[in-house]
C-alpha positions as CSV (number, residue, x, y, z in Angstrom):
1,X,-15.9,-6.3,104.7
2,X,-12.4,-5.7,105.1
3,X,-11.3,-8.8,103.1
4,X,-14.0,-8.2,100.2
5,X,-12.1,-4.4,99.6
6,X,-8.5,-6.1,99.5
7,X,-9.6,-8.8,97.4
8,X,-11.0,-6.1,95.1
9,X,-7.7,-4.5,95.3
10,X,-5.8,-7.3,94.4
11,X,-8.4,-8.2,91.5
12,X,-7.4,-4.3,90.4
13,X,-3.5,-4.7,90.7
14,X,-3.5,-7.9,88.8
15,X,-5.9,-6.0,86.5
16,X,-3.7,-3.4,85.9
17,X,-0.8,-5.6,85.4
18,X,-1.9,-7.7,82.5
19,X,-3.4,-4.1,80.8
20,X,0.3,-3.1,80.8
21,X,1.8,-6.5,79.7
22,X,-0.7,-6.2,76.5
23,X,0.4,-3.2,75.8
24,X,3.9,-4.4,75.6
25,X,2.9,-7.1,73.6
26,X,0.9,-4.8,71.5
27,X,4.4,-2.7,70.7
28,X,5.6,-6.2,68.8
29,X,2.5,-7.2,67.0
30,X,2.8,-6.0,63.6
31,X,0.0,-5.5,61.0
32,X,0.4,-4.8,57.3
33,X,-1.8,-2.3,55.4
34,X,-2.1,-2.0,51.2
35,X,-3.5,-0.1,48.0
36,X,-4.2,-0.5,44.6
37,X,-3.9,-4.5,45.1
38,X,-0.3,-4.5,47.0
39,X,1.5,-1.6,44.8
40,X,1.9,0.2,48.4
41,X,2.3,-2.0,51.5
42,X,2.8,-0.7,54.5
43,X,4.0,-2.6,57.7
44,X,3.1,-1.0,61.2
45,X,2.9,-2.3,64.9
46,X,-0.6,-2.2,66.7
47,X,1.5,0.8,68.6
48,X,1.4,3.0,65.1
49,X,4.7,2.5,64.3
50,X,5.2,2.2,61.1
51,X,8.1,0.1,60.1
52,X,8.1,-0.9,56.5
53,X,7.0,0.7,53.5
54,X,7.2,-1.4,50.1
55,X,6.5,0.9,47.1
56,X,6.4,-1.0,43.3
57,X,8.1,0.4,40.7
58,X,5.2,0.9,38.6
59,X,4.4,3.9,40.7
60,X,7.1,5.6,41.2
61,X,6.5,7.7,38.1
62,X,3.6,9.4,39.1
63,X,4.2,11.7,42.2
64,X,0.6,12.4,43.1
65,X,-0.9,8.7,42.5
66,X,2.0,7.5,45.0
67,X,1.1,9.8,47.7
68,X,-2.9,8.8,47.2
69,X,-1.2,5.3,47.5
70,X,0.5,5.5,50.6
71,X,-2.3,7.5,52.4
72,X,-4.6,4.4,51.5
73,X,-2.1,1.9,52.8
74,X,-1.3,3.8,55.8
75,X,-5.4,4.3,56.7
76,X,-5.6,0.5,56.0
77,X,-2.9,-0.5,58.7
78,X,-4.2,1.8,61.3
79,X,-7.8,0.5,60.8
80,X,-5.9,-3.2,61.4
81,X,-4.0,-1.9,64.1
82,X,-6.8,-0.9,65.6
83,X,-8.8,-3.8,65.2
84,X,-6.4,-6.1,66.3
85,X,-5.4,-3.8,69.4
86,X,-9.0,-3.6,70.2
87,X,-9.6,-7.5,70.0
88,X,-6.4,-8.0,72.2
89,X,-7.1,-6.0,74.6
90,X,-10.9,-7.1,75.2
91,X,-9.8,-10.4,75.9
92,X,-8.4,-9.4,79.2
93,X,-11.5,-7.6,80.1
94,X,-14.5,-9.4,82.2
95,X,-17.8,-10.5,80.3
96,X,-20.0,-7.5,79.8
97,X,-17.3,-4.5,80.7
98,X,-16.3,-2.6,77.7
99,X,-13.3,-0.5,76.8
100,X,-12.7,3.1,77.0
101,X,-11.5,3.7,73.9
């Protein structure tokens, strides 16, 4: 009995280890988000950090369309991030167990 609980510990620990090595890798996987066909891109990691935001010149006249613009493209990365957070991470999980979150 003694060796089936360590055994379960170690399982745990190694576990636990490769959760926090995808979410390092998670930090450096970047997704890109866009409205209006490409006028507003936005470039974020699967962490939320946004790190590039390309805006056409087309739409920099009109203040309010540009802000509509950006919330678009900023929804659409997050939705990606998401996604692509949620498949990486379920890939480490065993068959059948589900994430928290």
């Amino acid at each position: 009995m003694k060796g089936g609980m360590g055994n379960m510990m170690k399982q745990a620990q190694m576990m636990q280890a490769n959760m926090q090595k995808a979410q390092e890798e998670l930090a450096n996987i970047e997704v890109d988000g866009s409205a209006s066909n490409g006028l507003v891109k936005v470039t974020m990691t699967c962490k939320n950090l946004v790190k590039r935001v390309n805006i056409d010149d087309s739409v920099m006249d009109d203040k309010e369309t540009l802000e509509d613009l950006l919330v678009i493209a900023l929804q659409d990365a997050g939705k990606k991030a998401e996604e692509t957070a949620n498949a990486h991470m379920s890939s480490l999980m065993p068959a059948g167990m589900k994430l928290p979150f």
